[in-house]
C-alpha positions in Angstrom: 115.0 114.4 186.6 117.0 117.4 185.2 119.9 115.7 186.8 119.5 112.4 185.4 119.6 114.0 182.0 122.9 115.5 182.6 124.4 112.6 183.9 123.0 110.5 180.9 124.3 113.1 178.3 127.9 113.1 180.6 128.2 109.8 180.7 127.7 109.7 176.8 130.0 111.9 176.1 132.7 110.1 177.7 131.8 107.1 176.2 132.7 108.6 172.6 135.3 110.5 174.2 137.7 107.4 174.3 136.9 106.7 170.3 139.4 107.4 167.9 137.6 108.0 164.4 139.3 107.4 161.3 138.6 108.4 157.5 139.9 106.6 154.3 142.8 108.5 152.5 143.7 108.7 148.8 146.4 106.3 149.3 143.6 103.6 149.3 143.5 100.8 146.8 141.0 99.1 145.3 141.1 96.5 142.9 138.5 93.6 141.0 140.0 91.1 139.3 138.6 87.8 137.5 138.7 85.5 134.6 136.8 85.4 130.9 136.8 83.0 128.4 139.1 85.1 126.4 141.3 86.5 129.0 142.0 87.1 132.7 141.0 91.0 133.5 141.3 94.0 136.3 139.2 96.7 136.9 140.2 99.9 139.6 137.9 101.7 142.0 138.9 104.9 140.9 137.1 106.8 144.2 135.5 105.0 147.2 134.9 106.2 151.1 134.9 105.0 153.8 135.4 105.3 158.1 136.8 103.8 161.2 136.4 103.8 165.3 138.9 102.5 167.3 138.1 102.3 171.1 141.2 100.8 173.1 143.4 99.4 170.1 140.0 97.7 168.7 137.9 98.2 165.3 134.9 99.3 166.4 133.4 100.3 163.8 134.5 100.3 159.6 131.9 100.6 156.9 133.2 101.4 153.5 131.0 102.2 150.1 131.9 102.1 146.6 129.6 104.1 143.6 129.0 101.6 141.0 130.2 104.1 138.6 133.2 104.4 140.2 134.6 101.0 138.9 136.3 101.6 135.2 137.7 99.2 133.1 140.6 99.6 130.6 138.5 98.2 128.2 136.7 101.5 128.0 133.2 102.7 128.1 131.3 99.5 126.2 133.1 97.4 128.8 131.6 99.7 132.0 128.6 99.8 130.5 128.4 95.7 130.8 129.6 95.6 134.2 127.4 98.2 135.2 124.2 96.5 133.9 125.7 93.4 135.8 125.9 95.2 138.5 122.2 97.0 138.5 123.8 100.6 138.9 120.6 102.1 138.2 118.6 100.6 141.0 121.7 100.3 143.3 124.1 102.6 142.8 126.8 101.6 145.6 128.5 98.7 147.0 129.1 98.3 150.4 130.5 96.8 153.9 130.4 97.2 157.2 132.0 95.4 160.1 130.1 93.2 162.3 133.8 91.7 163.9 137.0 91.5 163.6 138.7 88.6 165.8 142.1 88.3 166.9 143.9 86.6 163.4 142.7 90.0 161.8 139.5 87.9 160.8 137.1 90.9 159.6 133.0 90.0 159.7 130.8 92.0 157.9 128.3 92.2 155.5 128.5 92.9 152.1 126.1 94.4 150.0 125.9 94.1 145.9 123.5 94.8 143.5 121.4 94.6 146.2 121.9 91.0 147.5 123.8 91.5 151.2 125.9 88.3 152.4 127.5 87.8 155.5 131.4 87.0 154.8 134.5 86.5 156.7 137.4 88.3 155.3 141.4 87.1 156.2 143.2 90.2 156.4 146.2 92.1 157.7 145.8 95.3 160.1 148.5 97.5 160.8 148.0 100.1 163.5 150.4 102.9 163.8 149.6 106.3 166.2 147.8 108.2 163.0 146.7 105.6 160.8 145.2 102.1 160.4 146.1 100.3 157.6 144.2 96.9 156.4 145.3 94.6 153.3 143.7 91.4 151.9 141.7 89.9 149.6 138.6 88.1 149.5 137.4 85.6 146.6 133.1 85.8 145.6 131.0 84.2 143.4 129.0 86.7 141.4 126.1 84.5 141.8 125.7 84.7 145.3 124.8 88.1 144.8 122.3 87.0 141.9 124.4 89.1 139.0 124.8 86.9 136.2 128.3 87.3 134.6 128.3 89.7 131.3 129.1 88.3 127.8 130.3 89.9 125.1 130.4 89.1 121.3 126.7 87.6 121.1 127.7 85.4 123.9 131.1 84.1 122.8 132.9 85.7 125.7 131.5 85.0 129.2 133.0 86.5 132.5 134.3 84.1 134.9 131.5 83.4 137.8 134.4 83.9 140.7 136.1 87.3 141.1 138.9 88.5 143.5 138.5 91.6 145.4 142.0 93.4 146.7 142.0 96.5 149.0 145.2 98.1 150.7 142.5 100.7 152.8 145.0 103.3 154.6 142.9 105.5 156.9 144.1 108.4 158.6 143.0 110.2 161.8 140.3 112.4 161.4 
């Protein structure tokens, strides 16, 4: 039996021993953009986190999470606070995704998770792989409604956010 146990625990270890693991860097952009009936507008993820697994050249594993309260408009704080509220902040504080796939055409699978509400999606992006960093770029379109946030107003109602927004993300991570 004691054997068997150290064979297990060997055998583990040189499962994970092929893994490369992989944390976000600073150079990592995050942007959300979208319409309003007064004008088109852009908000930055000032701070966000994230990791990576390769095993032989292939994603593995990628799960990235952004605090609500990360997300600042130029607009200032009366702005956040809307898109906050949209966004239930208080009762769920981060967004976030993790991989379920990622196919040959840089196809990445995963489930996303806002306000709560997690949806599978399919995301087109582009993955570059160098020897000490992974790099993927895209951008994927939602509908805010999906995700059962209704889109703020502003003015008593004479503003409305657009229900579609953008996401864009240029994620650089860097060998751990």
């Amino acid at each position: 039996m004691k054997k068997l146990v150290i064979w297990i625990c060997f055998g583990m270890s040189l499962m994970s021993f092929n893994q490369t693991e992989f944390i976000l860097s600073k150079e990592s952009l995050l942007t959300i953009s979208g319409t309003s009936s007064a004008h088109d507008w852009e908000v930055v993820v000032s701070q966000f986190t994230g990791g990576l697994k390769i095993k032989e050249n292939i994603v593995q594993y990628l799960r990235l999470e952004v605090p609500v309260a990360n997300i600042k408009s130029e607009r200032g704080p009366a702005m956040d606070n809307k898109m906050y509220k949209a966004l239930k902040k208080e009762q769920h504080p981060e967004i976030s995704f993790a991989l379920r796939a990622i196919n040959e055409e840089s196809h990445l699978s995963g489930v996303l998770t806002i306000a709560g509400v997690s949806q599978n999606i399919s995301i087109k992006g582009k993955v570059i792989q160098e020897a000490n960093r992974v790099q993927l770029k895209g951008n994927h379109k939602l509908v805010l409604q999906d995700y059962n946030i209704e889109p703020p107003t502003a003015m008593f109602g004479q503003i409305v956010v657009g229900n579609e927004i953008t996401i864009v993300f240029n994620l650089v991570f860097e060998k751990k």
